[in-house]
py3Dmol code that shows the C-alpha trace and the ligand (Angstrom):
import py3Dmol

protein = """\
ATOM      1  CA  UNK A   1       4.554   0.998 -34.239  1.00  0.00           C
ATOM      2  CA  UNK A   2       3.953   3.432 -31.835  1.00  0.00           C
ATOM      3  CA  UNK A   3       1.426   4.777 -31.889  1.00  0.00           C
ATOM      4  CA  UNK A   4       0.708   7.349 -28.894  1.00  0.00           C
ATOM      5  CA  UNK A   5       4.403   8.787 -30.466  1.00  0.00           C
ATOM      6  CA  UNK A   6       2.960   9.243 -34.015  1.00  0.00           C
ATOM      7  CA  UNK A   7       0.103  10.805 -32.867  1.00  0.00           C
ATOM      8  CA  UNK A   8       1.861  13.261 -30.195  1.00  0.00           C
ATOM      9  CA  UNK A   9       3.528  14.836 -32.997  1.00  0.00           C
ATOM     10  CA  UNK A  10       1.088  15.465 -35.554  1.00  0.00           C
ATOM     11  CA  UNK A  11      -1.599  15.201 -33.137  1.00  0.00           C
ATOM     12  CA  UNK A  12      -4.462  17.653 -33.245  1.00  0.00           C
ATOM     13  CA  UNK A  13      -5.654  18.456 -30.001  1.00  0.00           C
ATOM     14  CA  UNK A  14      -1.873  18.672 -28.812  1.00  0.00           C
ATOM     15  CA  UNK A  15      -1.054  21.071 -32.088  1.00  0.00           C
ATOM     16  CA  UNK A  16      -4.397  22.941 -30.945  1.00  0.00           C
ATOM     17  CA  UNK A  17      -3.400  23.809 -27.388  1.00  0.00           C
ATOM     18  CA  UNK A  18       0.114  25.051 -28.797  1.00  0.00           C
ATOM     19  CA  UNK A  19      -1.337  26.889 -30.814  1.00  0.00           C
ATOM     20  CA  UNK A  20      -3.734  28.780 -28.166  1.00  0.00           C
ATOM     21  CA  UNK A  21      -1.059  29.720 -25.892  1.00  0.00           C
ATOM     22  CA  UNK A  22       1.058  30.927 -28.363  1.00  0.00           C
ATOM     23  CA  UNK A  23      -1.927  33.323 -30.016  1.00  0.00           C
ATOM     24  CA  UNK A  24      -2.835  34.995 -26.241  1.00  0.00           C
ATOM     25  CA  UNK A  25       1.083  34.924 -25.434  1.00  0.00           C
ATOM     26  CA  UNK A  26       0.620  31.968 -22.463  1.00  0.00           C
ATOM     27  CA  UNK A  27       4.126  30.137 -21.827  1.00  0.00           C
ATOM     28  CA  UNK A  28       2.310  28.330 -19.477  1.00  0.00           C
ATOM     29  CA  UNK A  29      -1.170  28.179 -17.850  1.00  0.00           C
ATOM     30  CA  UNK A  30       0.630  27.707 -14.191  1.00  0.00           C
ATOM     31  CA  UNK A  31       0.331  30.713 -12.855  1.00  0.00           C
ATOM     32  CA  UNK A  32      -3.253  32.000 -14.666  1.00  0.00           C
ATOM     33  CA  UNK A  33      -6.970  30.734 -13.676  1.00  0.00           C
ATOM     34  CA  UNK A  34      -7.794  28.128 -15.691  1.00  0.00           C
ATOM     35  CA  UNK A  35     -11.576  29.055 -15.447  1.00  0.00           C
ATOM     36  CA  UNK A  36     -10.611  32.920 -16.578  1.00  0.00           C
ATOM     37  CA  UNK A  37      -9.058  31.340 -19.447  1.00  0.00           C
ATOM     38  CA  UNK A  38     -11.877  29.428 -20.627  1.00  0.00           C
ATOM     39  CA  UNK A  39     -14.290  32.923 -19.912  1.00  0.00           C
ATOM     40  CA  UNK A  40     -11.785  34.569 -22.480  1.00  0.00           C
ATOM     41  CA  UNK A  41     -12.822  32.021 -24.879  1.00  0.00           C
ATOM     42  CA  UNK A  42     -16.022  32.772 -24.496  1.00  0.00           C
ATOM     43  CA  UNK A  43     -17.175  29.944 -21.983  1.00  0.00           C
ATOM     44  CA  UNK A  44     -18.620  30.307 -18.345  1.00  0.00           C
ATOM     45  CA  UNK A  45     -17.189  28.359 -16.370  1.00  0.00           C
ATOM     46  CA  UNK A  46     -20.012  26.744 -12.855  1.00  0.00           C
ATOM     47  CA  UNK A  47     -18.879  24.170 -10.272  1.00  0.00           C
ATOM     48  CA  UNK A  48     -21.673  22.308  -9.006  1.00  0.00           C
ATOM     49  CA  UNK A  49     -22.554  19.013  -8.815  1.00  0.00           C
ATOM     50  CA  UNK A  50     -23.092  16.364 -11.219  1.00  0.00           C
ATOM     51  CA  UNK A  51     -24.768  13.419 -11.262  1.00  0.00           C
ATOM     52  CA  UNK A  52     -22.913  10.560 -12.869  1.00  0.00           C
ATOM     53  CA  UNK A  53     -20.393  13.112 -14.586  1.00  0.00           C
ATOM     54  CA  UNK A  54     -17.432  14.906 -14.261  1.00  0.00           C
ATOM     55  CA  UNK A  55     -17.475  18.048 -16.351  1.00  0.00           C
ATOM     56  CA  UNK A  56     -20.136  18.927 -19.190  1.00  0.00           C
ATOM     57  CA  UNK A  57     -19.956  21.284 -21.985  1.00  0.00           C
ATOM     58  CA  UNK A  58     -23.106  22.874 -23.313  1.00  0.00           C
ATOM     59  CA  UNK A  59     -23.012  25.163 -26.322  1.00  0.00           C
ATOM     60  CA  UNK A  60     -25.306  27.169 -27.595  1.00  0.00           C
ATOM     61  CA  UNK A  61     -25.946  30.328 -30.017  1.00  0.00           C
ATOM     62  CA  UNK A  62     -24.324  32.962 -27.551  1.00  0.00           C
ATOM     63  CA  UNK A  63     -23.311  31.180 -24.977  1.00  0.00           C
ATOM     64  CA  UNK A  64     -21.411  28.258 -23.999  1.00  0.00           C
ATOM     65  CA  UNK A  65     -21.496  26.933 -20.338  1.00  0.00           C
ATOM     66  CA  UNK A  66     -18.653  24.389 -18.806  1.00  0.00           C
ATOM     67  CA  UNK A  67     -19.923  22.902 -15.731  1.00  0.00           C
ATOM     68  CA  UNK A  68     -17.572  20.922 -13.832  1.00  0.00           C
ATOM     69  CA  UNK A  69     -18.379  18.792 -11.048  1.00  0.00           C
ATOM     70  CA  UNK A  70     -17.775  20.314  -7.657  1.00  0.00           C
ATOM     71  CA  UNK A  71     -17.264  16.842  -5.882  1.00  0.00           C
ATOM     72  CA  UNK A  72     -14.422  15.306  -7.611  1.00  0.00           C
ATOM     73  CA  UNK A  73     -12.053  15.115  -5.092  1.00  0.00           C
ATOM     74  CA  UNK A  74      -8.563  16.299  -6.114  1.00  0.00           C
ATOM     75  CA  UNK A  75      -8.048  19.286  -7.791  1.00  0.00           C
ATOM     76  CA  UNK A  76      -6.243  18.068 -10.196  1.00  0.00           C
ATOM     77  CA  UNK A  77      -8.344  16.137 -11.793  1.00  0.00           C
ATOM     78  CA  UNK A  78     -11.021  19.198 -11.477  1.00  0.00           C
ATOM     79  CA  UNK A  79      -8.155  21.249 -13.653  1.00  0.00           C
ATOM     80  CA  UNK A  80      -8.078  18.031 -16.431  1.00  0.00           C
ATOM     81  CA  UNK A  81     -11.597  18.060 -16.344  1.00  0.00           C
ATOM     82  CA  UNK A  82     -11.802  21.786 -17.332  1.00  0.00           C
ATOM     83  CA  UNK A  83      -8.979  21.780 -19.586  1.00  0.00           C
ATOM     84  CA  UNK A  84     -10.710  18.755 -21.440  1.00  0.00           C
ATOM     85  CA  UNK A  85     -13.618  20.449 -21.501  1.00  0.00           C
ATOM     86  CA  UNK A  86     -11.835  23.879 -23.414  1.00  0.00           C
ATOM     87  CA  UNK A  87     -10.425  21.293 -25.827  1.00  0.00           C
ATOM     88  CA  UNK A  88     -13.824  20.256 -26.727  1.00  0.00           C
ATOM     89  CA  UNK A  89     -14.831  24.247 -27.108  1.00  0.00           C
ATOM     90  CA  UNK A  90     -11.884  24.985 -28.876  1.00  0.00           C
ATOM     91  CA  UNK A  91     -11.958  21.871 -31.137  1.00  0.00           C
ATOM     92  CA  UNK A  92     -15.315  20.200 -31.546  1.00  0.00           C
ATOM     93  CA  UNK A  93     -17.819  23.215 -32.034  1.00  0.00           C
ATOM     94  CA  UNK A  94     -20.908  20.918 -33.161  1.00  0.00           C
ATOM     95  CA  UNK A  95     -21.541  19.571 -29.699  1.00  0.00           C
ATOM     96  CA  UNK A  96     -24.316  20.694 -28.371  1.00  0.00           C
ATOM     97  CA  UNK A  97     -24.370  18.996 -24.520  1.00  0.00           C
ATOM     98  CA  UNK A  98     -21.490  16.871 -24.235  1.00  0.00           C
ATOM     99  CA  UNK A  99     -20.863  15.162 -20.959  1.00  0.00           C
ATOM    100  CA  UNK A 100     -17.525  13.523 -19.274  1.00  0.00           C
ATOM    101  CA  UNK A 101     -16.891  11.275 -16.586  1.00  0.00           C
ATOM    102  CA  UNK A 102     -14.351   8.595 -15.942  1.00  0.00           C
ATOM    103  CA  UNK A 103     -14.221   6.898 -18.928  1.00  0.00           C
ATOM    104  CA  UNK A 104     -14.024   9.722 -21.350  1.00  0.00           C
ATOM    105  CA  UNK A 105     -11.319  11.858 -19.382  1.00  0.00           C
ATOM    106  CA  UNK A 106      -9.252   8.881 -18.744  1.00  0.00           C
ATOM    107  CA  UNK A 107      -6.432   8.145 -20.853  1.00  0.00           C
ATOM    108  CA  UNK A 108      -7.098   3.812 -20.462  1.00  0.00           C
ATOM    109  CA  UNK A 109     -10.254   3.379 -22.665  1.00  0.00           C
ATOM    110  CA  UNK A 110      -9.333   5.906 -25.749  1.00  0.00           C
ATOM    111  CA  UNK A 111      -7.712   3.418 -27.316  1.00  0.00           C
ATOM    112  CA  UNK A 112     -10.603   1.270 -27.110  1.00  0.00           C
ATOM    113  CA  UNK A 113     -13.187   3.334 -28.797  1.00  0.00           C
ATOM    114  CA  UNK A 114     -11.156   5.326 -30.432  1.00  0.00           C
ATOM    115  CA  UNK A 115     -12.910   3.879 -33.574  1.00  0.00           C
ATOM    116  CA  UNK A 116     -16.292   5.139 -32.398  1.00  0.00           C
ATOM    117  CA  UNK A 117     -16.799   8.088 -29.384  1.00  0.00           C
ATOM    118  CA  UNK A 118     -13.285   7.985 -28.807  1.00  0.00           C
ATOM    119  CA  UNK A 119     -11.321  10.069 -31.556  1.00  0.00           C
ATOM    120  CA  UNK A 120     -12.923  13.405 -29.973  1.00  0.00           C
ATOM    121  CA  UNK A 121     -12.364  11.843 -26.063  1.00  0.00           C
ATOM    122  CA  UNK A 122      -8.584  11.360 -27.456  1.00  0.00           C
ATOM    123  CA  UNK A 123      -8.194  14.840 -29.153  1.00  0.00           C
ATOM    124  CA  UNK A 124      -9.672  16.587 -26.051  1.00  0.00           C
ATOM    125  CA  UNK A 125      -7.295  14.455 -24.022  1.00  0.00           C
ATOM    126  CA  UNK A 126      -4.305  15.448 -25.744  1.00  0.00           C
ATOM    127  CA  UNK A 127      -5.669  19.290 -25.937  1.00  0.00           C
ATOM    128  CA  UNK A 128      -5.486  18.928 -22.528  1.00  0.00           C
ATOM    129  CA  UNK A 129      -2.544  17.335 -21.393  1.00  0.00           C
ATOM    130  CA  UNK A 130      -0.873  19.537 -23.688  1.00  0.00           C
ATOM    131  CA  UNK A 131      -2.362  22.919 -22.400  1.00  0.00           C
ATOM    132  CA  UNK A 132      -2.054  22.132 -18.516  1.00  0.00           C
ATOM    133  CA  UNK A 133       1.797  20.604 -19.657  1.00  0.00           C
ATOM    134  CA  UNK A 134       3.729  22.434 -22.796  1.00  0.00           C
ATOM    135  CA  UNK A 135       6.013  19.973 -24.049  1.00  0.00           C
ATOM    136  CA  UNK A 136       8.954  22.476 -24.328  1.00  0.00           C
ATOM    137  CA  UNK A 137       8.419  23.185 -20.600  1.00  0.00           C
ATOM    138  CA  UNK A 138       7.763  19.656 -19.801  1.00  0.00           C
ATOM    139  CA  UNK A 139      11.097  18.677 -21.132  1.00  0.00           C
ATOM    140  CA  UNK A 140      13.236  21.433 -19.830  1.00  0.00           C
ATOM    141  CA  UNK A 141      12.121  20.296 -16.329  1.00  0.00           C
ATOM    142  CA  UNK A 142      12.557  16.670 -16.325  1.00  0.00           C
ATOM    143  CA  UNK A 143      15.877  17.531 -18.664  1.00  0.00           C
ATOM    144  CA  UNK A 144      18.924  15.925 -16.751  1.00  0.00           C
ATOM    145  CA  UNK A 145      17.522  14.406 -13.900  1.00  0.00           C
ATOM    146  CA  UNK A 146      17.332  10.887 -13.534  1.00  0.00           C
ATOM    147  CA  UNK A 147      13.951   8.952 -14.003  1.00  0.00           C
ATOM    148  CA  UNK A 148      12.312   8.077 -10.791  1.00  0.00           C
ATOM    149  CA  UNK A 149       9.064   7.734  -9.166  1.00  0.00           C
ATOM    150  CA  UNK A 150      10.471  11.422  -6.863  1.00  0.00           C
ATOM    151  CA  UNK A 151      10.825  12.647  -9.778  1.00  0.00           C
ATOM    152  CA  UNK A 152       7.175  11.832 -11.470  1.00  0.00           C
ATOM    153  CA  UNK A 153       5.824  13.313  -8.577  1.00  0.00           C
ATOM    154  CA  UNK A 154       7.792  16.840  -8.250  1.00  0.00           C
ATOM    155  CA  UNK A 155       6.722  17.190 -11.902  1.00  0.00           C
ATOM    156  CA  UNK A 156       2.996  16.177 -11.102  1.00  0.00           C
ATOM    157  CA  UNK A 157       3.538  19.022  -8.270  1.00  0.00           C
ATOM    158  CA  UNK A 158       5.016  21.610 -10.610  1.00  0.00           C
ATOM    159  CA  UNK A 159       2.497  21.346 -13.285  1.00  0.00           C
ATOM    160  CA  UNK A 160      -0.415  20.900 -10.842  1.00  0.00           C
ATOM    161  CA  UNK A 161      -1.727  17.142 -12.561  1.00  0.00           C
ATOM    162  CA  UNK A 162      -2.365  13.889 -11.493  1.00  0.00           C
ATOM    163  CA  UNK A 163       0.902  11.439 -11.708  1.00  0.00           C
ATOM    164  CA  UNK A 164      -1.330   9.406 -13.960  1.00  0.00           C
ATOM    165  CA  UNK A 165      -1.249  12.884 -16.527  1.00  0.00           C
ATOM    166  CA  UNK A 166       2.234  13.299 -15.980  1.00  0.00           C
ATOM    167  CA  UNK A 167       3.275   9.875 -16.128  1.00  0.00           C
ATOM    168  CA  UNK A 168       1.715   9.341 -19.662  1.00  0.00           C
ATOM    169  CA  UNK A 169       3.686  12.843 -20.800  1.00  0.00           C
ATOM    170  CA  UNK A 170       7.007  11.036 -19.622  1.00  0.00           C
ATOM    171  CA  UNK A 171       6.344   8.605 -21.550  1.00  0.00           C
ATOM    172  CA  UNK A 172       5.871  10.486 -24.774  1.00  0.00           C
ATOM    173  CA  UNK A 173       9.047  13.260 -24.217  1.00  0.00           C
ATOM    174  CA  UNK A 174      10.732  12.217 -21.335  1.00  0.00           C
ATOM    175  CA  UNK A 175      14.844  11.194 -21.557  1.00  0.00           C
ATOM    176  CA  UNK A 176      14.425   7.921 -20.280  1.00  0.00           C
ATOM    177  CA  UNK A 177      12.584   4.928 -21.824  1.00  0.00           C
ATOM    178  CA  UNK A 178       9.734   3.616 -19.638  1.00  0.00           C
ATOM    179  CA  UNK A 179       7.014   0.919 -20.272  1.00  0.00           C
ATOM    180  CA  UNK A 180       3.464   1.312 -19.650  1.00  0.00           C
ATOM    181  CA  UNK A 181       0.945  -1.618 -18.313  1.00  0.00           C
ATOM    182  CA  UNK A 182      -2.368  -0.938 -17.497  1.00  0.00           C
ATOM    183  CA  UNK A 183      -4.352  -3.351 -15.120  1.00  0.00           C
ATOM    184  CA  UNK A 184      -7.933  -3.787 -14.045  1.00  0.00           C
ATOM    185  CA  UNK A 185      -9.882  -6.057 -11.941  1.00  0.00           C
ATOM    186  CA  UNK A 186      -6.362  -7.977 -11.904  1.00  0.00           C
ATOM    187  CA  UNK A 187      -6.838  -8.492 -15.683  1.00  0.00           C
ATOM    188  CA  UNK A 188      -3.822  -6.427 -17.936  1.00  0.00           C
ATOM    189  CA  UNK A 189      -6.006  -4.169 -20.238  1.00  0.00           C
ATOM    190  CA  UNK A 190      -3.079  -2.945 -22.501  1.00  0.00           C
ATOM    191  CA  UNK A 191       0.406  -1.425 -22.214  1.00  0.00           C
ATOM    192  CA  UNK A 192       2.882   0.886 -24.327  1.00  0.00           C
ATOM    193  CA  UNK A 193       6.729   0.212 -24.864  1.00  0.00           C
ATOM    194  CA  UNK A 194       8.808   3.385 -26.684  1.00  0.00           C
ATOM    195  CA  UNK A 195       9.108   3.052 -30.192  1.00  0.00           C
ATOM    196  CA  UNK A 196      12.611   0.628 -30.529  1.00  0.00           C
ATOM    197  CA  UNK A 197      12.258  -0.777 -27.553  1.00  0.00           C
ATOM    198  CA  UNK A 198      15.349  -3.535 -26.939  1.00  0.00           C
ATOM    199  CA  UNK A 199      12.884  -5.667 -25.001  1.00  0.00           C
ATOM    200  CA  UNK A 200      10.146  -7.805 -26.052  1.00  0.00           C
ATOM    201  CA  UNK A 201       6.687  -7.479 -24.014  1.00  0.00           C
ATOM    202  CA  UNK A 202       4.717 -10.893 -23.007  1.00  0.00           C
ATOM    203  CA  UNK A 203       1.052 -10.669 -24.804  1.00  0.00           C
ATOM    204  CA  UNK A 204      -1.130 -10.843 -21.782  1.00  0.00           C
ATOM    205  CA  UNK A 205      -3.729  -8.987 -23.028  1.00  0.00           C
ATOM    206  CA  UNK A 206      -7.013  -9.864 -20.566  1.00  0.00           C
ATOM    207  CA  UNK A 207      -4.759 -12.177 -18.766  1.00  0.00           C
ATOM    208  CA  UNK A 208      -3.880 -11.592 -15.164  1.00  0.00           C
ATOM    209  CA  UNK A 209      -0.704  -9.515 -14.325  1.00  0.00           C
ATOM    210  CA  UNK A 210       2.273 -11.457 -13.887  1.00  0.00           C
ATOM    211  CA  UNK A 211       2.528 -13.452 -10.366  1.00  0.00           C
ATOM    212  CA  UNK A 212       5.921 -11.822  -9.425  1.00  0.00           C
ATOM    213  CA  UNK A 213       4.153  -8.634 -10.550  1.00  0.00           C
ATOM    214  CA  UNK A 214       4.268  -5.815  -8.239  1.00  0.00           C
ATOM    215  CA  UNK A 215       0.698  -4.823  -9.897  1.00  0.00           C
ATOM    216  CA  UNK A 216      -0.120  -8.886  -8.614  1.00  0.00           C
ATOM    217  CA  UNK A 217       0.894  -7.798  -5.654  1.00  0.00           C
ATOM    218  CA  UNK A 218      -1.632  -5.348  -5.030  1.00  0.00           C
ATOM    219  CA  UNK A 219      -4.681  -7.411  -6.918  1.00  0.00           C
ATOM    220  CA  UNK A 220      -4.130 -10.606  -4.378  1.00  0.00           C
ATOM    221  CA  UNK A 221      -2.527  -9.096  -1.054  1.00  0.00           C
ATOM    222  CA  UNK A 222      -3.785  -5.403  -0.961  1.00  0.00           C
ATOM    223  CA  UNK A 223      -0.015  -4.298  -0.608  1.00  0.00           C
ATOM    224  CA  UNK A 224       0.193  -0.854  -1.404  1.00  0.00           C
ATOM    225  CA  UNK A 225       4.033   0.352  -0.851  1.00  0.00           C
ATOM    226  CA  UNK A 226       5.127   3.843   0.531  1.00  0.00           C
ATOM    227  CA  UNK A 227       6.054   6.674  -1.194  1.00  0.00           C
ATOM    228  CA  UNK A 228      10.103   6.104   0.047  1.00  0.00           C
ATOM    229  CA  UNK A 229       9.560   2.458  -1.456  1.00  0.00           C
ATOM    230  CA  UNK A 230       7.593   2.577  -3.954  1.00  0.00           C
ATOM    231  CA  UNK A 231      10.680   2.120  -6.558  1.00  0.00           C
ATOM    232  CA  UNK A 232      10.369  -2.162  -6.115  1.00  0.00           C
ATOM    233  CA  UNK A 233      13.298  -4.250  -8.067  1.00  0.00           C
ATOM    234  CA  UNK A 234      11.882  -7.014 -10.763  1.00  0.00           C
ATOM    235  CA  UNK A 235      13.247  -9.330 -12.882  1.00  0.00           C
ATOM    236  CA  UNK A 236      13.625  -8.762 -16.372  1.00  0.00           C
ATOM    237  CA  UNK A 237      11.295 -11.998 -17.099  1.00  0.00           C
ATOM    238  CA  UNK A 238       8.621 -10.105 -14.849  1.00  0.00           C
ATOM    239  CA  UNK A 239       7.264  -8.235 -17.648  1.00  0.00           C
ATOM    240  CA  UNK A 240       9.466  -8.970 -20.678  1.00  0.00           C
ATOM    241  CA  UNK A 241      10.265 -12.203 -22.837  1.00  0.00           C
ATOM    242  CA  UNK A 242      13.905 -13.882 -21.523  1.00  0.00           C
ATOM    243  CA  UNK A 243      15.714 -14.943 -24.236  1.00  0.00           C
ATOM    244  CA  UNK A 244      17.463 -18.235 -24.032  1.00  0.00           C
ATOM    245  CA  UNK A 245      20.682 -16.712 -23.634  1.00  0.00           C
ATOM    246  CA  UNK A 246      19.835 -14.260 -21.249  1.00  0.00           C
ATOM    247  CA  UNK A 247      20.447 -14.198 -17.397  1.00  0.00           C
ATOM    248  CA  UNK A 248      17.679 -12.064 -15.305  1.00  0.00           C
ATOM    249  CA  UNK A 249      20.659 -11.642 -12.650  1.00  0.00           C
ATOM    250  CA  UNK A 250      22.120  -9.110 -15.610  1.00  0.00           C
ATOM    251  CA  UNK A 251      19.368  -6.778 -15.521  1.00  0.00           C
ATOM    252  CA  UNK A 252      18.462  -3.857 -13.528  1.00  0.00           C
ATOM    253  CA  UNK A 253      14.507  -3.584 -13.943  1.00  0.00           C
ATOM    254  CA  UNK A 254      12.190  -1.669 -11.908  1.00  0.00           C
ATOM    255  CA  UNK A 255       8.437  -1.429 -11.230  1.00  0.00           C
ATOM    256  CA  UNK A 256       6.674   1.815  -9.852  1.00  0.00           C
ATOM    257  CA  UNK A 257       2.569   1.090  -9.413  1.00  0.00           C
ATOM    258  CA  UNK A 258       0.430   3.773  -9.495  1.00  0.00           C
ATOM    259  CA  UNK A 259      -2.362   2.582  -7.836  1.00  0.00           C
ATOM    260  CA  UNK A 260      -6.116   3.663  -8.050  1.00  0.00           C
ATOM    261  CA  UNK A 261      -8.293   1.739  -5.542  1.00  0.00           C
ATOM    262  CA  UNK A 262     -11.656   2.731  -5.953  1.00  0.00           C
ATOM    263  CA  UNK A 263     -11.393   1.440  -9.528  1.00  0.00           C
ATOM    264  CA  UNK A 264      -9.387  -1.409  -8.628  1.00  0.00           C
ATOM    265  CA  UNK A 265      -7.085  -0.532 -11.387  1.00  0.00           C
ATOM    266  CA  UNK A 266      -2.814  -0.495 -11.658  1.00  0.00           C
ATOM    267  CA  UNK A 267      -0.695   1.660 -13.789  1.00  0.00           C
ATOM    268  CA  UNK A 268       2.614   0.191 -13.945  1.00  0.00           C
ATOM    269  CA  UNK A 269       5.748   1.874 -14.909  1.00  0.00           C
ATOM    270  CA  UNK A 270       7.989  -0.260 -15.556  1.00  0.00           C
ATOM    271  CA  UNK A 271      12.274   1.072 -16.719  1.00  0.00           C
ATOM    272  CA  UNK A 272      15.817  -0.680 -16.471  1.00  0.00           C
ATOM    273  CA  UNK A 273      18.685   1.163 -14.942  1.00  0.00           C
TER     274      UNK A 273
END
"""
ligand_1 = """\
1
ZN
Zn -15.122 14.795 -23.643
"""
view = py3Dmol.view(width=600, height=400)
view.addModel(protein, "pdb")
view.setStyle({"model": 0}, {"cartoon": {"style": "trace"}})
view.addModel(ligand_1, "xyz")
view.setStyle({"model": 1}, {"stick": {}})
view.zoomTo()
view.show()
């Protein structure tokens, strides 16, 4: 079952965000202020900084205040932040201070604690991604082209989001099929495969990733590849169970690692060709 699928399409927060751009007329967010849009829903928007946080939202009788942290470094995870933030405003109106940082804006550790903190974290996650990317426009874009890691990134570019945001979008409503695994201290923490998925995944939950791994390559030699290489050839039996009958030379697989240092922490996307 899958579940990420399920829940993009009766999904709340997603349904929510559609539903906001359609009622002020917004194809798209790209070309409009994100901060302007949150003042027109009635919320002032401060940069400063945080300690130990990466956006708040506090609400109160008249006024509701988002304060996002004016140190994070990339912008695009700035414009998450806020967007998360308006999904909490638009969708969760009994918080009164609610504060975000890495672990509730990230898309890893919903899953997690999605039976206690996390159903709001997930709803404001989806709110988001679905605001800052409209599925319609998400899949008229990637629409005919083939899947690469180029092609992640122009779309990152376009829609002004991390390749992490856009990554996890592909995987919901892009045309070709690609695997998630998550890794974290060289430990895999979980992974997604598309719902009918031909190949069978390894359980290696809390186990290390595996040795011929491009992910292993990065937890026990530091490689980090370049952009023009960053599209590595694997083995089918990298990631995936080889049946008896099977022959790895008769597969085309591919690993792309998205690679986050200062949390020592691999996203692999993994696809056949
Ligand atoms: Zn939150």
């Amino acid at each position: 079952m899958n579940w990420i699928m399920n829940n993009h399409r009766f999904n709340k927060g997603s349904a929510a965000a559609r539903n906001l751009l359609n009622t002020y007329g917004f194809e798209s967010l790209l070309d409009f202020p994100l901060d302007l849009f949150a003042h027109g829903l009635g919320a002032t928007v401060v940069e400063k900084p945080l300690l130990n946080s990466d956006g708040r939202i506090i609400s109160g009788q008249k006024h509701t205040i988002i304060e996002i942290n004016e140190n994070i470094e990339f912008e695009e995870k700035k414009r998450f932040t806020l967007a998360h933030e308006i999904g909490h405003l638009i969708l969760h109106k009994g918080l009164d201070v609610h504060n975000d940082n890495e672990a509730t804006t990230s898309w890893f550790n919903n899953k997690e604690k999605q039976a206690k903190n996390g159903k709001i974290e997930y709803e404001a996650n989806q709110f988001a991604s679905e605001l800052l990317i409209p599925s319609h426009l998400f899949h008229e874009k990637q629409k005919g082209k083939k899947f690469s890691p180029d092609l992640l990134k122009e779309l990152a570019t376009f829609f002004k989001v991390s390749i992490t945001s856009i990554t996890f979008k592909y995987f919901e409503l892009g045309d070709h099929p690609i695997c998630l695994f998550h890794s974290h201290n060289k430990s895999v923490s979980y992974w997604k495969w598309p719902e009918g998925y031909p190949h069978y995944i390894i359980d290696r939950t809390k186990l290390e990733p595996p040795e011929d791994s491009v992910a292993m390559e990065f937890f026990e030699k530091g490689k980090i590849y370049p952009k023009q290489f960053s599209k590595q050839q694997i083995w089918k039996s990298t990631w995936f169970e080889l049946k008896d009958w099977e022959d790895d030379n008769d597969f085309n697989f591919f690993e792309y690692c998205i690679i986050s240092s200062t949390y020592n922490s691999v996203l692999s996307v993994v696809w056949e060709e």
